[in-house]
C-alpha positions in Angstrom: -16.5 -35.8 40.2 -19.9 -36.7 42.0 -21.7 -35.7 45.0 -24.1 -38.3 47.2 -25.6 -37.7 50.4 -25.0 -39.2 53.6 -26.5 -38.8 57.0 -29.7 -39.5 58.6 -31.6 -41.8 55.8 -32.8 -43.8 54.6 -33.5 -41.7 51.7 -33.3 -44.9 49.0 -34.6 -48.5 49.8 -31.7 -51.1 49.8 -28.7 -49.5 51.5 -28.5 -47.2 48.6 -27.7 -43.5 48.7 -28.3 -41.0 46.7 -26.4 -39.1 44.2 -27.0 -35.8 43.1 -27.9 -35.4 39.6 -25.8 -32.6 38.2 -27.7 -32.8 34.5 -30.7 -33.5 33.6 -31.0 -34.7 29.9 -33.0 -32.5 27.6 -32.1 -29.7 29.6 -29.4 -26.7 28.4 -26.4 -26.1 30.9 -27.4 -23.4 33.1 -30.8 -23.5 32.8 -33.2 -24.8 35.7 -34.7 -27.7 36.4 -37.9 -27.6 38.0 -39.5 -30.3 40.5 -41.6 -30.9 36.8 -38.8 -31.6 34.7 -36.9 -33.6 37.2 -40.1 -35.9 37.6 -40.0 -36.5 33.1 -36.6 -36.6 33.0 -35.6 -39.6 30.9 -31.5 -39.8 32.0 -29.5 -38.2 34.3 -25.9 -38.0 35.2 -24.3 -38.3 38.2 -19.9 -37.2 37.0 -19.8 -33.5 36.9 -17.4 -32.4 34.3 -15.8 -29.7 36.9 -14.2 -26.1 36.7 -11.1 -24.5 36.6 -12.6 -21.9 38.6 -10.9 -21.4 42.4 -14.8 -20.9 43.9 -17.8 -22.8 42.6 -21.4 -23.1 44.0 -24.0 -26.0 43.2 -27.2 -25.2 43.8 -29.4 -28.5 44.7 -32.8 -29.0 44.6 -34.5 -31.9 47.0 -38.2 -33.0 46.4 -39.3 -35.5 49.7 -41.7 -38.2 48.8 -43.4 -41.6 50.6 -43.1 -44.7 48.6 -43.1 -48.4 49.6 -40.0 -50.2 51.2 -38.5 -53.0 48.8 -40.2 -56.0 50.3 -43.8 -54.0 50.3 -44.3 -53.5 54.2 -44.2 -50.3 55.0 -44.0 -46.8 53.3 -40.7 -44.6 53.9 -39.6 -41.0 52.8 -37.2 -41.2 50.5 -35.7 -38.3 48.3 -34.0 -37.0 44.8 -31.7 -34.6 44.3 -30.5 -33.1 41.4 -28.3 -29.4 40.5 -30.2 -26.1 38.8 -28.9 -24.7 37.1 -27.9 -27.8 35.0 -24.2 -28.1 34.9 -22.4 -29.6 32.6 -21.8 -33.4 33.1 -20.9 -37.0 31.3 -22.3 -40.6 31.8 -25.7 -40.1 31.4 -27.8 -42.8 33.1 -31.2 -44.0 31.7 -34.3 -43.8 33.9 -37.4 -45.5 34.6 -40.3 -43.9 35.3 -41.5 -44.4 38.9 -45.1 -44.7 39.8 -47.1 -42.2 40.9 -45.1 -39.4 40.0 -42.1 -40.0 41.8 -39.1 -38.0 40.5 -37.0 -39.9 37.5 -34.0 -38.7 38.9 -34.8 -40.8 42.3 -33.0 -43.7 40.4 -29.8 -42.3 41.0 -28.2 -44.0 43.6 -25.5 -45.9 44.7 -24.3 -48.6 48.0 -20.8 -48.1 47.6 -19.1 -44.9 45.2 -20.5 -43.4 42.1 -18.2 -44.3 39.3 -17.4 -41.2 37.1 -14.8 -42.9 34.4 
């Protein structure tokens, strides 16, 4: 199961939308994940492994930040979202680091549906 957000965007250059990351590598289910961690994160996952559980909250953190469009012409707000406490979840994705301390887990994103298989 994965969660992306819709609505008024852009949030990610491209078409894209973004998913929520639901775990952070390097970080223990049910801990946090701070704005810090989130920007050194080196892989993320999208697929959250669920509950059997009849109630569940996720608890999202958003960090805002003003980067340039993909053809270089103008600078946008986009955004990263990611779950703390870390849950437990499965196809970890690798990162690249953004630039100027843009959030890692920015890079998760897709234009269609997140696979989770």
């Amino acid at each position: 199961m994965s969660f992306g957000v819709t609505g008024t965007g852009p949030y990610m250059p491209g078409g894209a939308r973004p998913d929520i990351a639901v775990a952070v590598a390097g970080v223990p289910i049910g801990a946090p994940v701070s704005v810090a961690r989130a920007r050194r994160a080196s892989a993320a996952a999208r697929c959250w492994s669920g509950t059997t559980r009849a109630r569940f909250t996720i608890h999202v953190r958003l960090v805002t930040y003003r980067t340039l469009n993909t053809d270089g012409s103008a600078y946008i707000t986009q955004a990263a979202f990611w779950a703390s406490p870390n849950l437990p979840g499965f196809t970890l994705q690798p990162l690249t680091p953004h630039i100027a301390g843009h959030p890692n887990i920015a890079g998760i994103a897709d234009q269609d549906a997140p696979f989770c298989g």
